[in-house]
Backbone atoms as SQL, in Angstrom:
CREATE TABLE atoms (id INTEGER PRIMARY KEY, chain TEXT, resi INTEGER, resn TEXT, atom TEXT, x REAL, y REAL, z REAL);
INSERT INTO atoms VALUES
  (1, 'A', 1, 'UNK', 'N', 0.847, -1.165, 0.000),
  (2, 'A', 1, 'UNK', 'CA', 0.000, 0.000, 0.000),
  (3, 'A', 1, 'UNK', 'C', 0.891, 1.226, 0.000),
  (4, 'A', 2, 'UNK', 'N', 0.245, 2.457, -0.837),
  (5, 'A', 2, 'UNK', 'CA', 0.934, 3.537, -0.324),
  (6, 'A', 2, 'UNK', 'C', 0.251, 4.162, -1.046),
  (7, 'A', 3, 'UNK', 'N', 0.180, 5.508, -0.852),
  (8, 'A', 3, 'UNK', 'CA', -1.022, 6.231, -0.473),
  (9, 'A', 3, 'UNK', 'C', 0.137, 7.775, -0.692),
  (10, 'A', 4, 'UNK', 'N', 0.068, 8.331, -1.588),
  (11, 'A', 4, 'UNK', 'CA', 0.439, 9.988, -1.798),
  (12, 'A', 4, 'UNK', 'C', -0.339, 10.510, -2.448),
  (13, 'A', 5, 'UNK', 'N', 0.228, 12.019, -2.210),
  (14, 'A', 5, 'UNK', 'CA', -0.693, 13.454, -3.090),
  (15, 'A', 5, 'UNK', 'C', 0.243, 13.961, -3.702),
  (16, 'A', 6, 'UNK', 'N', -0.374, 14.240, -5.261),
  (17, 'A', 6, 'UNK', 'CA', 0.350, 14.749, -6.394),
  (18, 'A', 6, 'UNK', 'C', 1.072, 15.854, -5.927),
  (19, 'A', 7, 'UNK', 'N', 0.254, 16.649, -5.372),
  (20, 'A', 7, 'UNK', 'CA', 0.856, 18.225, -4.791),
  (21, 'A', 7, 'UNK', 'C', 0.802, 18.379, -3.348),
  (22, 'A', 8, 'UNK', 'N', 1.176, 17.525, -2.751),
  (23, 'A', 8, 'UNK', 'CA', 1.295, 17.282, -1.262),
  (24, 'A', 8, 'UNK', 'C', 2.461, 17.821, -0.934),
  (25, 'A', 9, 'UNK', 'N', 3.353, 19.088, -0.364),
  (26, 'A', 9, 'UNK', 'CA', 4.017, 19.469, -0.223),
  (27, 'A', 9, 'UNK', 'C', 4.876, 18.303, 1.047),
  (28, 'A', 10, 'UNK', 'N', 4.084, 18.852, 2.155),
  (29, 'A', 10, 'UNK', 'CA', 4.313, 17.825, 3.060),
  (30, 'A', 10, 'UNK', 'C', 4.885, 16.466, 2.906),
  (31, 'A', 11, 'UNK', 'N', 4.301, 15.885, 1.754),
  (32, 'A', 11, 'UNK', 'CA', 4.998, 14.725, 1.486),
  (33, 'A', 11, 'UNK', 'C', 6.124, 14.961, 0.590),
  (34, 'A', 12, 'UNK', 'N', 6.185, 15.366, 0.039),
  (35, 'A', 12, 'UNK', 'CA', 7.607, 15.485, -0.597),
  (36, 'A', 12, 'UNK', 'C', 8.161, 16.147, -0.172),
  (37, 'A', 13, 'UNK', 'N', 8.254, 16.671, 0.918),
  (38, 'A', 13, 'UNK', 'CA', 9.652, 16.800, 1.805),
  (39, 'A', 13, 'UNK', 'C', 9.883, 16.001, 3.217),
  (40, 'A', 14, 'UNK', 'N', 8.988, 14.778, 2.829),
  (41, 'A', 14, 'UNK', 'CA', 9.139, 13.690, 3.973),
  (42, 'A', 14, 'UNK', 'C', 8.959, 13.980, 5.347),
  (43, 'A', 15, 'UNK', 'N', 7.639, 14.813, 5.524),
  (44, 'A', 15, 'UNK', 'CA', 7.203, 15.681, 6.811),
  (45, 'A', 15, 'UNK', 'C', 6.347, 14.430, 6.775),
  (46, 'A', 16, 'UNK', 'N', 6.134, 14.605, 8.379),
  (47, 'A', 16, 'UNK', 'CA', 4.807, 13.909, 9.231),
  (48, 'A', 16, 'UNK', 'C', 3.777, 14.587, 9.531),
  (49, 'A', 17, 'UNK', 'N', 2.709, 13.580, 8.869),
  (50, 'A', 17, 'UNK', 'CA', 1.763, 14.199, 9.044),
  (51, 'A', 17, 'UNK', 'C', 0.701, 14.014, 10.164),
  (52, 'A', 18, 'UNK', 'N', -0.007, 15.034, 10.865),
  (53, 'A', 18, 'UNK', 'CA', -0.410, 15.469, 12.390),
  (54, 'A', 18, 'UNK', 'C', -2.213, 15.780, 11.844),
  (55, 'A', 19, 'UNK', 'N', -1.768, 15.978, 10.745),
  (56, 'A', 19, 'UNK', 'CA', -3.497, 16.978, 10.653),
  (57, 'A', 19, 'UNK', 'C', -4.350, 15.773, 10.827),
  (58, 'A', 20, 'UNK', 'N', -5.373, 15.965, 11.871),
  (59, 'A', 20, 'UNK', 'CA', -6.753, 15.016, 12.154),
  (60, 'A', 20, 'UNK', 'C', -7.192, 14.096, 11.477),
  (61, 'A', 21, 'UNK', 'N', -7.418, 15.049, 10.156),
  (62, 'A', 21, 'UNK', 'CA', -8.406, 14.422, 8.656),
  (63, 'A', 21, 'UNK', 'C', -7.917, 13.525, 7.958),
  (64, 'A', 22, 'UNK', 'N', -6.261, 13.959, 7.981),
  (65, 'A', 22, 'UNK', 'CA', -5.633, 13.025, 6.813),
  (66, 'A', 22, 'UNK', 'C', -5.110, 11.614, 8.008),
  (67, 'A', 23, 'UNK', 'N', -4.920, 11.919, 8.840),
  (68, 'A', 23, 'UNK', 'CA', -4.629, 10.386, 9.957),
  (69, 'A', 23, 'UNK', 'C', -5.638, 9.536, 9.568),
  (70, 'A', 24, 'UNK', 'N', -7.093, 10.350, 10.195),
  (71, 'A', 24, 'UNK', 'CA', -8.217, 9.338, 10.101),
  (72, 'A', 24, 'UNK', 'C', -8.318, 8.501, 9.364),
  (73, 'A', 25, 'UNK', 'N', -8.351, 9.118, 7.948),
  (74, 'A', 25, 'UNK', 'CA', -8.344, 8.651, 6.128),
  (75, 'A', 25, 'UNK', 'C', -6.784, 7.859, 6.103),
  (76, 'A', 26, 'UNK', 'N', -5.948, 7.864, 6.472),
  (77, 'A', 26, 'UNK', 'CA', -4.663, 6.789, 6.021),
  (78, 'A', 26, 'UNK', 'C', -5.069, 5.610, 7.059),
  (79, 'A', 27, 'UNK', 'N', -5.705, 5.719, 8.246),
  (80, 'A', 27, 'UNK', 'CA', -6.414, 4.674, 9.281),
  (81, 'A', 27, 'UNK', 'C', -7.632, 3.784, 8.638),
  (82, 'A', 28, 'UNK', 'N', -8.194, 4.571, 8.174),
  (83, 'A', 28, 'UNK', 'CA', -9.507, 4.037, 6.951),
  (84, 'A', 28, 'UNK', 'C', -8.678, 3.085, 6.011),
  (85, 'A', 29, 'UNK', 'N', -7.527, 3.601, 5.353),
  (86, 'A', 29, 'UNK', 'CA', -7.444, 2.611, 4.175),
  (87, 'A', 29, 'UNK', 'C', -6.886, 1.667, 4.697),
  (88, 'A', 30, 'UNK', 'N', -5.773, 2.212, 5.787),
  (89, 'A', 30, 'UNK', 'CA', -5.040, 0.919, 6.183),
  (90, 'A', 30, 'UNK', 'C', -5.560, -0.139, 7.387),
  (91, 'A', 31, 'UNK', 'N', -6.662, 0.027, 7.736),
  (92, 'A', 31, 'UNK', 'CA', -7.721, -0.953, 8.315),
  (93, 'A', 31, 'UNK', 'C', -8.235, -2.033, 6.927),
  (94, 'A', 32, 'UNK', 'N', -8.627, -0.859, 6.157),
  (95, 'A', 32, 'UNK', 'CA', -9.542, -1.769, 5.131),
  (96, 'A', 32, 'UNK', 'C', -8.467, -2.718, 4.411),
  (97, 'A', 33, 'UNK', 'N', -7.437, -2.421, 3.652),
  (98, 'A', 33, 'UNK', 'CA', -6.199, -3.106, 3.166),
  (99, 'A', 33, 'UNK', 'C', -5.746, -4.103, 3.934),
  (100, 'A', 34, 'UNK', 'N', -5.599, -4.153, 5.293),
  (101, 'A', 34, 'UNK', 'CA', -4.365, -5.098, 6.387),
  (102, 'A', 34, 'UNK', 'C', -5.766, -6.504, 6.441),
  (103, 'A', 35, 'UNK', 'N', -6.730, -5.321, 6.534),
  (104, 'A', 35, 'UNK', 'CA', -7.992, -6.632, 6.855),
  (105, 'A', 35, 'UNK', 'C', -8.508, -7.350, 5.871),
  (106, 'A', 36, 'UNK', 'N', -8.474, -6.768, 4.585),
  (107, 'A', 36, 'UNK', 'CA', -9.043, -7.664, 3.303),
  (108, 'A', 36, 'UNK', 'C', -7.718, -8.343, 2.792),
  (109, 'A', 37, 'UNK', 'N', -6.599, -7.887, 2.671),
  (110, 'A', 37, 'UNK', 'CA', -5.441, -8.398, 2.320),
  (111, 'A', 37, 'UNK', 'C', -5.110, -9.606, 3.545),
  (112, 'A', 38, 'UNK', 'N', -4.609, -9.001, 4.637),
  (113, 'A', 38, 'UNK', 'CA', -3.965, -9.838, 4.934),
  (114, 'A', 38, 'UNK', 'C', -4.816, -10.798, 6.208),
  (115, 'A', 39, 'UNK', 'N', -6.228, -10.244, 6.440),
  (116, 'A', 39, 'UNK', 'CA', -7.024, -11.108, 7.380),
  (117, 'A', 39, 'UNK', 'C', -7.789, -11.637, 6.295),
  (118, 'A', 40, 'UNK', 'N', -8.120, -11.462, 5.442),
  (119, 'A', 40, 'UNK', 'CA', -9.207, -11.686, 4.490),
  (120, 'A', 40, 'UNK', 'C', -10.774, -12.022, 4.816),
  (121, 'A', 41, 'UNK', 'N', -10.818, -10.966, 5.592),
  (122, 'A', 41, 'UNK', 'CA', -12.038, -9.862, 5.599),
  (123, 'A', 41, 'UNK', 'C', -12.990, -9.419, 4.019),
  (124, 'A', 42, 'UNK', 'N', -13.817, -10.314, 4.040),
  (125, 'A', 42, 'UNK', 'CA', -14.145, -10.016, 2.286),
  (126, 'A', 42, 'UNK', 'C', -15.224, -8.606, 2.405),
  (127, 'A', 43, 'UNK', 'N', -15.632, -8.613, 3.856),
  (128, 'A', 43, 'UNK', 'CA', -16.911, -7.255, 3.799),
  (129, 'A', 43, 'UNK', 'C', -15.928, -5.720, 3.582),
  (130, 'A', 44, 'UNK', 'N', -14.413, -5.755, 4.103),
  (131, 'A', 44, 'UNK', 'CA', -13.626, -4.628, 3.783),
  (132, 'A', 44, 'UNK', 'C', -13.286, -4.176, 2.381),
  (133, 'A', 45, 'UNK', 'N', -13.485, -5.146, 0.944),
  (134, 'A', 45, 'UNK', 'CA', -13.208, -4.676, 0.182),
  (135, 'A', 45, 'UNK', 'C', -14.138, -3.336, -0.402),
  (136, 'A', 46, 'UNK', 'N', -15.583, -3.229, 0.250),
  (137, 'A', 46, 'UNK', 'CA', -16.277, -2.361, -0.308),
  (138, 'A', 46, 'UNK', 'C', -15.474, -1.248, -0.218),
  (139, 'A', 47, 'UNK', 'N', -14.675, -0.943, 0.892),
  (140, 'A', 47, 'UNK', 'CA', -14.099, 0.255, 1.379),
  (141, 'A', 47, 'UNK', 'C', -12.809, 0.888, 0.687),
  (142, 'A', 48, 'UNK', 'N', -12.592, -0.037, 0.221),
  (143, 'A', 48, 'UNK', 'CA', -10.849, 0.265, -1.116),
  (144, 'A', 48, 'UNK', 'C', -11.573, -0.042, -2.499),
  (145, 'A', 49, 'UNK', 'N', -12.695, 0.057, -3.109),
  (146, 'A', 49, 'UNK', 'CA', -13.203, -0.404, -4.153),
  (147, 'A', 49, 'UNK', 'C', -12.943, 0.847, -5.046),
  (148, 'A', 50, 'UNK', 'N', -12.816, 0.876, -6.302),
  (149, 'A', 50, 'UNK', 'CA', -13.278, 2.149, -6.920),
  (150, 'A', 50, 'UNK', 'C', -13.959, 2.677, -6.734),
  (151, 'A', 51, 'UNK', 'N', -15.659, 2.266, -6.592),
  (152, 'A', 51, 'UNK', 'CA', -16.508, 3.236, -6.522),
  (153, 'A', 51, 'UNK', 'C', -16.240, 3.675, -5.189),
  (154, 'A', 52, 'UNK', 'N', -15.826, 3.517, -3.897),
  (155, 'A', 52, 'UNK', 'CA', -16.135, 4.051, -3.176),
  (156, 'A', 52, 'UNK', 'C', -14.645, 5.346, -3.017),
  (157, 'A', 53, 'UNK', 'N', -13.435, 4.980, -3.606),
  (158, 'A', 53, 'UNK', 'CA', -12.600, 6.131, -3.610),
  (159, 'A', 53, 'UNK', 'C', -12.441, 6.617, -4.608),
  (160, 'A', 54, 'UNK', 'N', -13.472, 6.783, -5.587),
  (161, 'A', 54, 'UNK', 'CA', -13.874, 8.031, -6.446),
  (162, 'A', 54, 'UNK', 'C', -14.810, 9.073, -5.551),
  (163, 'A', 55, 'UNK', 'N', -15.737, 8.655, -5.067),
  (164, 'A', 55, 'UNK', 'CA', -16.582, 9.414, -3.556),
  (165, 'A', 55, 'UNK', 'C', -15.895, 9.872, -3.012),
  (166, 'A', 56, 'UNK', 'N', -15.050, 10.191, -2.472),
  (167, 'A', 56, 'UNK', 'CA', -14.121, 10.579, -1.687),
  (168, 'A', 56, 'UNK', 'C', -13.668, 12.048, -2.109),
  (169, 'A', 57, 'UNK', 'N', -13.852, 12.939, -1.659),
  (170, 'A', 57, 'UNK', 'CA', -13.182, 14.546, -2.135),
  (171, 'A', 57, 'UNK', 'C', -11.638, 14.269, -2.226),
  (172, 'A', 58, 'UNK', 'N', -11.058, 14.521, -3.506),
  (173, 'A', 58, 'UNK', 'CA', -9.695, 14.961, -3.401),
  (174, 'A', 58, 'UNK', 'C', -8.690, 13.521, -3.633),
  (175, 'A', 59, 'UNK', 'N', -9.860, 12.496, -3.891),
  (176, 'A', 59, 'UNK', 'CA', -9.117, 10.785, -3.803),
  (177, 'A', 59, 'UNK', 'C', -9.764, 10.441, -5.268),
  (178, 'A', 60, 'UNK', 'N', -8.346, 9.634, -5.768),
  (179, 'A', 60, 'UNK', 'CA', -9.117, 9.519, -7.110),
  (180, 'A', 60, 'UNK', 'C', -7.926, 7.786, -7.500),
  (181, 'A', 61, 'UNK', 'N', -8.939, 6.944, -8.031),
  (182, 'A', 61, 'UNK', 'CA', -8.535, 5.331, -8.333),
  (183, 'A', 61, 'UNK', 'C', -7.566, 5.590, -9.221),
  (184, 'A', 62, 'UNK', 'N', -6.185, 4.375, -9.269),
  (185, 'A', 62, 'UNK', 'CA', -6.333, 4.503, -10.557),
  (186, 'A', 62, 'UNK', 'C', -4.325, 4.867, -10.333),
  (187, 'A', 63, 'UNK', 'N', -3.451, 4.897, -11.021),
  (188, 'A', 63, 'UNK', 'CA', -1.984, 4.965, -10.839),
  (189, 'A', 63, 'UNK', 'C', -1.866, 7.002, -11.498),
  (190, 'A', 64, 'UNK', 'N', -1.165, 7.031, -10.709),
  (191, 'A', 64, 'UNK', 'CA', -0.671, 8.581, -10.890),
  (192, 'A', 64, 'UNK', 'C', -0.334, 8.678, -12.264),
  (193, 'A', 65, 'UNK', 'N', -0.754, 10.134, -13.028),
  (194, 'A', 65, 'UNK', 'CA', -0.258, 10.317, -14.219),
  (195, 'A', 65, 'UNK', 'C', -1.341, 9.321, -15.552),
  (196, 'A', 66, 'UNK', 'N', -2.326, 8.483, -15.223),
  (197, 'A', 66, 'UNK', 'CA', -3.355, 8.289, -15.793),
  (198, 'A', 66, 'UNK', 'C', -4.127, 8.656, -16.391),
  (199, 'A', 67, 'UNK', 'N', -4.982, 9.470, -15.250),
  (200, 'A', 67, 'UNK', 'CA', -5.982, 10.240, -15.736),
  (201, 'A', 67, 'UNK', 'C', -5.535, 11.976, -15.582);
């Protein structure tokens, strides 16, 4: 798994990130991922599916430089 922003400053200068919103949301995926991957949890895939991280403000499926 891994999980960046095109224009994430923060991340490309290898800062930690503190802000509330974005913890919660890297806790979200990496619950849903550890548990469908590696517990195999089949009700977690709804949660990493396309349709549901196209819904998502600001989250978009799919390999960088794609779309």
């Amino acid at each position: 798994m891994f999980i960046a922003g095109s224009n994430d400053d923060l991340y490309t200068e290898n800062a930690l990130i503190f802000e509330p919103a974005t913890v919660q949301r890297l806790r979200h995926f990496a619950t849903a991922i550890f548990g469908y991957y590696l517990q195999g949890k089949q009700e977690y895939a709804e949660y990493i599916s396309e349709e549901a991280i196209n819904q998502l403000e600001g989250m978009l499926w799919g390999m960088y430089g794609e779309n």
